[in-house]
C-alpha positions in Angstrom: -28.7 16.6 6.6 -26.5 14.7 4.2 -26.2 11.1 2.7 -22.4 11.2 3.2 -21.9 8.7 6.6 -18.4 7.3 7.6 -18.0 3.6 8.0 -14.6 2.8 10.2 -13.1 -0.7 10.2 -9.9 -1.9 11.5 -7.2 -3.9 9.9 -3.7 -5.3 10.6 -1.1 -3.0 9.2 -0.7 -5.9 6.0 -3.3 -5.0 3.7 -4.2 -1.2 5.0 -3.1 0.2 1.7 -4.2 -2.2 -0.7 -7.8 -2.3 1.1 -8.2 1.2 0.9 -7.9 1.5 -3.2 -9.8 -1.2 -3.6 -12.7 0.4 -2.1 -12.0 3.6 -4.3 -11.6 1.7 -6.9 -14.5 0.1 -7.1 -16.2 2.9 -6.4 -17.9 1.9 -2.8 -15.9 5.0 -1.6 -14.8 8.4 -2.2 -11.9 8.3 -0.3 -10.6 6.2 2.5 -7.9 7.5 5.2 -5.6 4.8 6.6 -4.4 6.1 10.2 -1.1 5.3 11.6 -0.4 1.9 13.2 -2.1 1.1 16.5 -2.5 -1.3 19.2 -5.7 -2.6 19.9 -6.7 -5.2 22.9 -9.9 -7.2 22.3 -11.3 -10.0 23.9 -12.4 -13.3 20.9 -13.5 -16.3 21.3 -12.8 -16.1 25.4 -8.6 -15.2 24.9 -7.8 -11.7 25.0 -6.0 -10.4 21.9 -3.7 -7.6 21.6 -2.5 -7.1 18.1 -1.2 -4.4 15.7 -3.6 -2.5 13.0 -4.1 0.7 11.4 -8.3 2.2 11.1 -9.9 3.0 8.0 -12.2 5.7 8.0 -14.0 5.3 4.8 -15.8 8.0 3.3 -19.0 6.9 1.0 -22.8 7.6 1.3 -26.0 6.3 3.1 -27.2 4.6 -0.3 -23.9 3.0 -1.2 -23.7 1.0 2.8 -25.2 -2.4 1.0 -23.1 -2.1 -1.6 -19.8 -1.7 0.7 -21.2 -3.8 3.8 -21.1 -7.2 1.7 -17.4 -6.8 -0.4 -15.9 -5.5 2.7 -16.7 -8.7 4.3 -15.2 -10.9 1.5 -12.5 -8.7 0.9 -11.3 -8.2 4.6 -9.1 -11.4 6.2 -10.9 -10.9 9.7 -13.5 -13.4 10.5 -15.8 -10.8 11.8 -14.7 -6.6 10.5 -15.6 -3.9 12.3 -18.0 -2.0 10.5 -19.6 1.1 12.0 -21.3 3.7 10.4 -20.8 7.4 11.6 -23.3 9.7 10.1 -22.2 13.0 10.7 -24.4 16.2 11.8 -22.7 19.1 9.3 -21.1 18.3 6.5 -20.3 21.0 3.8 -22.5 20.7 0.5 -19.1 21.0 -1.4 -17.6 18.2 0.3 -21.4 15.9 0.5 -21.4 16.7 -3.3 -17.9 15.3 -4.0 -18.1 12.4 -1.8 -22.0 11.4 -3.8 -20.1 12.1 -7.4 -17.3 9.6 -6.5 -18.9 6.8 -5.3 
């Protein structure tokens, strides 16, 4: 068991980038992967949405979540961000021990 987790969020394709080395930045992640451009259909506020936006997979640890959770929320133009933590079953000490030294 590890205290590395994955938090992904979603994010129009303006702002992908610059989001991303923010959170490295600051130090509320070790690394964050910005996927290619995708289409996502959603259904808010009663109208179904169907917009363009890239995932972050952000890579940081269980004890740095409240210290991510509320700057993502300020620092993310979407009334309500996606925020969900994967917490992955195997993850190599090396790479565990990078992500905790970075963060």
């Amino acid at each position: 068991m590890t205290d590395l987790v994955i938090v992904l969020t979603t994010i129009g394709t303006d702002g992908a980038d610059e989001l991303a080395a923010t959170l490295v930045n600051e130090r509320l992640a070790a690394c964050v992967n910005v996927l290619a451009p995708m289409q996502s259909t959603y259904r808010w506020k009663g109208v179904v949405e169907t917009v363009s936006e890239r995932q972050l997979w952000i890579k940081t640890t269980a004890s740095r979540l409240p210290a991510l959770e509320a700057p993502l929320a300020v620092l993310h133009p979407y009334e309500l961000p996606e925020f969900i933590v994967l917490r992955p079953d195997s993850v190599s000490a090396a790479y565990a021990n990078w992500v905790g030294a970075n963060v």
